[in-house]
N, C-alpha and C positions, 0 to 999 in steps of 0.2 A: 430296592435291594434290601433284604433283610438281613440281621445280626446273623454270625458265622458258628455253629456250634461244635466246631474241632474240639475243642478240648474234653464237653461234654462226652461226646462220640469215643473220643477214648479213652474216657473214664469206664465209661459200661463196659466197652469190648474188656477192657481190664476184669472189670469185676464180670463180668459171663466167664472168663479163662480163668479167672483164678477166685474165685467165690468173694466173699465181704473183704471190704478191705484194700479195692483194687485202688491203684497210685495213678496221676497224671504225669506221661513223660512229655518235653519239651520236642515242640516241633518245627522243623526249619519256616516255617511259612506261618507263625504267629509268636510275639510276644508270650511271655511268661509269664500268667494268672492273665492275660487281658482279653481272654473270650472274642477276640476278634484278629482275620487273617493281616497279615503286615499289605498286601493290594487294597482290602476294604480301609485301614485306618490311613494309609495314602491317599487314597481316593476322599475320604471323607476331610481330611487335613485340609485338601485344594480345595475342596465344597463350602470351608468353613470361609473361605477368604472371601465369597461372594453371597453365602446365607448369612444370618442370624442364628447362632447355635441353638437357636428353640424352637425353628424350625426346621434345622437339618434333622434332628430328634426325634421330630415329631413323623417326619416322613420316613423314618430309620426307623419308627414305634422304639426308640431308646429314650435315657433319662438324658439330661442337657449336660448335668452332672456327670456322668457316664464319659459321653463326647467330650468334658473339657477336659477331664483328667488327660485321655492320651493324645488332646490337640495340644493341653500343654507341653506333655510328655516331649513331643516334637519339636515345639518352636523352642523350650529349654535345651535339649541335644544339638539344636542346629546352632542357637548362638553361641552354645559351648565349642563351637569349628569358628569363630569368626575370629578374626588377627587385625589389631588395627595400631596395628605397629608404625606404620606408614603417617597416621594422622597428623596432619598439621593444622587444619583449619577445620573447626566446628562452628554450628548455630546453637543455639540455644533458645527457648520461647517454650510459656506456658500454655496449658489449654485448661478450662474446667470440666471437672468429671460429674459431679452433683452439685451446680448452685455454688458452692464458696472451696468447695473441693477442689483443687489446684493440683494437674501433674506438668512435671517440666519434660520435654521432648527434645531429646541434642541429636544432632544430625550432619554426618562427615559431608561438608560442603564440594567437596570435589567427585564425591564417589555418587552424591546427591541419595543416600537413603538414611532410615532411622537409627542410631547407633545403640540408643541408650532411653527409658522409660522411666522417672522417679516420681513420687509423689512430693507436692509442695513445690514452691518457688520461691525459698529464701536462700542463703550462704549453705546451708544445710544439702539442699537438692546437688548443688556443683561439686561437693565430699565425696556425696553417695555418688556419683557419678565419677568421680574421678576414680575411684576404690573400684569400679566395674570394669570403667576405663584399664585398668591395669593387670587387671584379670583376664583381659583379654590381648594381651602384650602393647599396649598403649604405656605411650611416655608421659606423663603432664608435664616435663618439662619442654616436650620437642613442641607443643602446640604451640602454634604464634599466633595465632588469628583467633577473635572469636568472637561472629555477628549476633547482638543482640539484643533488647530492649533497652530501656533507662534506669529500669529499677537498682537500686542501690542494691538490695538482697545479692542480684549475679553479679553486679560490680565487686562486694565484696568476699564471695565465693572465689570470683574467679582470680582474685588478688591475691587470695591463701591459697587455691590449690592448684591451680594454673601458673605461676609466677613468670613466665616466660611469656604470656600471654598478651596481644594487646587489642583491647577493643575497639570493636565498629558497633556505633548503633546505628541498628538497622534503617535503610532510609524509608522501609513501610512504616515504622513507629512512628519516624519524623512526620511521615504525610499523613497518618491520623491523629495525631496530634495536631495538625494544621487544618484537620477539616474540622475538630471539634471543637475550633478556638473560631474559626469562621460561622458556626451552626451556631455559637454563642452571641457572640457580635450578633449575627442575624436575628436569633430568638429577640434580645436586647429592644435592637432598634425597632422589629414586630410590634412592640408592644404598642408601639405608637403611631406605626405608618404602616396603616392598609394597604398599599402596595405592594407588600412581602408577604402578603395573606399565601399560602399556599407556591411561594417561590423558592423552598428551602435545598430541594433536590439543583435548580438552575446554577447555583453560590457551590456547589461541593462537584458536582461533573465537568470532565474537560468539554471542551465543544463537541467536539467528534462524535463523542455519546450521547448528545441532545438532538432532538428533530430540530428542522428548521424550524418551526413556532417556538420553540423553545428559543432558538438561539436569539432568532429577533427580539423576543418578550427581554431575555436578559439582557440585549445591548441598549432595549427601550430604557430601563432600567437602572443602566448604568449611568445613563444619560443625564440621571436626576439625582446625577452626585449622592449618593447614600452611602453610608457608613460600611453599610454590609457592601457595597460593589467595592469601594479601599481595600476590606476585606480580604476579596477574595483576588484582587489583585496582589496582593503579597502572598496568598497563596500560590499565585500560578509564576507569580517571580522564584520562589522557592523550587517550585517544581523545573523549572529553567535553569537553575542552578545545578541541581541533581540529571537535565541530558543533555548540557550545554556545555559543563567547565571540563577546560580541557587537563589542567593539571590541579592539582591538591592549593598551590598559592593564588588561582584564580577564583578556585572555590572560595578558598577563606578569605579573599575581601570583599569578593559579593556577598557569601553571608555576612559578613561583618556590617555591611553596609543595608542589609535587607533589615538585619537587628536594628538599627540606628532608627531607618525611618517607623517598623512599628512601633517603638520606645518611643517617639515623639508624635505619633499617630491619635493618640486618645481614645483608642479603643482600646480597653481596660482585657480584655482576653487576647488583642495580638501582641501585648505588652505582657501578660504570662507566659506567652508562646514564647517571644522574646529571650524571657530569663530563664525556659526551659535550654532554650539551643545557648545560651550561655554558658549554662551550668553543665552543659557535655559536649563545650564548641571541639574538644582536641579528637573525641570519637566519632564527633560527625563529621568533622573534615577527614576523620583515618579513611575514610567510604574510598574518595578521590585516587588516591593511595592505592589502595587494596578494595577495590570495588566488589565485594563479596555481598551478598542478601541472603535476608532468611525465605528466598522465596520457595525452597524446597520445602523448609516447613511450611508454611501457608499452603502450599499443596497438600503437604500430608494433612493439616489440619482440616481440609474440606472432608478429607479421606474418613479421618477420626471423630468426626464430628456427625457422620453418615453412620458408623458406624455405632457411636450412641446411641441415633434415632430409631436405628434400626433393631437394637437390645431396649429400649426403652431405658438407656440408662443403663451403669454397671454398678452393682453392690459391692462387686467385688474387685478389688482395685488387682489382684495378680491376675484374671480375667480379661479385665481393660487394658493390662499393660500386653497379653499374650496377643490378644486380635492386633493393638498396634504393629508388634514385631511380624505379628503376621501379612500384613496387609502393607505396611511402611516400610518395613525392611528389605535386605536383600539375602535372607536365608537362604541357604541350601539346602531345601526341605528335601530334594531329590537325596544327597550323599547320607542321609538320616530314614528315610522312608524305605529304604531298596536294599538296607543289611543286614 
C-alpha cells in the first residue's frame, strides 16, 4: 500500500480552477496537514503493534519519523479517553531502556493492563505517575494496594504520594532473590568441590522442569550433604510457604522460622537472604493477605523487552514509552481511529 495523496490532488485541482495561489480545504477522510487517509493511518496504527516501525516505513517507502508522529498522534488521543477513577490496586516494576537507562511500568492489577510509562525508578518516577494518575480521574488517595519490588526509591514514592497505600513485595522478587543467594552459596562451595562443576541449573529449578537424569544426579548430590543442597532446601521451604499457607499468621511463623534456621545455617548468602526478608517481613507477609503479583507486569516485560530487540533499542524515550501503551495497554485505538 502506498502513501495517500488526497491533499496533493486538491491542491492542483485548486490551483487548475483558480490559477497561483490555490488553498488546501479539509476533507472528511484525512487529518489536517497529515498527507495520509484516517483507514491507512488506522491500518498502519494496528501494523505498528506487530512491526518495528522501520520496517513498516520501509514497506510504506515512508520515513519512520513520518509513521511515529501520527502512531503517537493515536496512542496520545486514546490515553487522553482513558478513566481510572475505579483504581485501587496497582503494580509497579522497572525495566531498562539502554544499559543503566531505567523506566518504571505501573499497571491496574485488576484490569491486568499498562496504566502508566515514566522514566527512572526512584521516589521521583511514583510523583510523575501519580500527577498522570490524576489526569486521568485517578485518586491516590483511593489506592490501597501496591505490589512491588524492595527498593527503598518506590517504598519512599509510594509513602509521599500514595499515602493510603499499602505494600506487597512482590513474591517474584522474593523468589529471585532466593535463587541468587542459592547460585551464591553454590558458586562458593564450586570453588572447592568438583561435584558442582556444571550442576548450577539442578540447585535453581523445581523438579518438574528437570529430566529425570537430572533429578537422580541432584538427589545423588544431595546425598553428600553440601552446603549448596541446605541451600536450596530453604529455597524450596520458601517456595512452600508462598502455595501452602493458608492464612497471613501461618505464613508469618513459617517465615519466621525458615529466617531462624538460615541465620544459624553458616551460609553467609542464606543469612543475607535472611536479613533481606527481615527487613520487609510486614510486606511480604501483606502477599498472604492480599495475594496480588506483579505477574501482569512480568508479561508485559517479555512483551517490552521484544519489542526493544526488535527496534534495536530506543533513543528515544517518548517512542519507547508509545510502543509500550501500544502493545501493553488497553487503548481504544478504534474510538480514536474512526472520527
Amino acid at each position: 500500500m502506498r502513501k495517500n495523496t488526497a491533499h496533493k490532488a486538491d491542491a492542483n485541482l485548486l490551483k487548475h480552477r483558480f490559477g497561483c495561489g490555490g488553498r488546501t480545504v479539509p476533507t472528511p477522510w484525512a487529518r489536517p496537514g497529515s498527507g495520509f487517509t484516517l483507514l491507512f493511518e488506522a491500518w498502519a496504527v494496528e501494523m505498528a503493534r506487530h512491526l518495528p516501525a522501520g520496517t513498516l516505513a520501509e514497506q510504506l517507502d515512508e520515513t519512520d519519523t513520518r509513521l511515529w508522529r501520527f502512531i503517537a498522534h493515536y496512542v496520545d488521543e486514546a490515553r487522553r479517553l482513558e478513566d481510572y477513577m475505579g483504581v485501587e490496586a496497582i503494580g509497579i516494576d522497572e525495566t531498562s531502556r539502554r544499559g543503566r537507562n531505567y523506566i518504571t511500568v505501573v499497571a491496574d492489577l485488576v484490569e491486568h493492563d499498562v496504566i502508566n510509562v515514566t522514566p527512572g525508578k526512584d521516589p521521583a518516577t511514583v510523583e510523575r505517575f501519580s500527577r498522570d494518575f490524576m489526569d486521568h480521574n485517578g485518586v491516590p488517595e483511593y489506592v490501597r494496594l501496591v505490589a512491588c519490588d524492595m527498593s527503598l526509591g518506590f517504598r519512599k514514592g509510594i509513602r509521599e504520594h500514595l499515602p493510603h497505600a499499602r505494600r506487597i513485595v512482590d513474591k517474584f522478587h522474593v523468589a529471585r532473590h532466593a535463587n541468587e543467594a542459592v547460585d551464591k552459596a553454590g558458586k562458593t562451595e564450586g570453588r572447592s568441590n568438583p561435584l558442582l562443576k556444571r550442576t548450577k541449573y539442578l540447585w535453581l529449578r523445581n523438579e518438574e522442569s528437570l529430566t529425570e537424569l537430572q533429578v537422580e544426579t541432584k538427589r545423588n548430590l544431595t546425598r553428600q550433604r553440601l552446603k549448596t543442597g541446605r541451600a536450596c532446601r530453604m529455597r524450596e521451604v520458601l517456595q512452600d510457604i508462598y502455595t501452602d499457607s493458608r492464612t497471613p499468621s501461618e505464613a508469618w511463623v513459617r517465615l519466621h522460622r525458615l529466617c531462624s534456621w538460615m541465620m544459624h545455617s553458616r551460609l553467609e548468602p542464606m543469612k543475607d537472604f535472611a536479613r533481606m526478608i527481615r527487613r520487609h517481613f510486614a510486606e511480604i507477609v501483606a502477599y498472604f493477605e492480599h495475594p496480588y503479583t506483579n505477574a501482569v507486569l512480568k508479561g508485559a516485560d517479555s512483551v517490552i523487552q521484544n519489542v526493544k530487540r526488535r527496534a534495536r533499542g530506543f533513543r528515544n524515550m517518548d517512542y519507547f514509552a508509545t510502543m509500550i501503551y501500544l502493545t501493553c495497554g488497553r487503548l481504544d485505538l478504534k474510538a480514536v481511529t474512526t472520527t
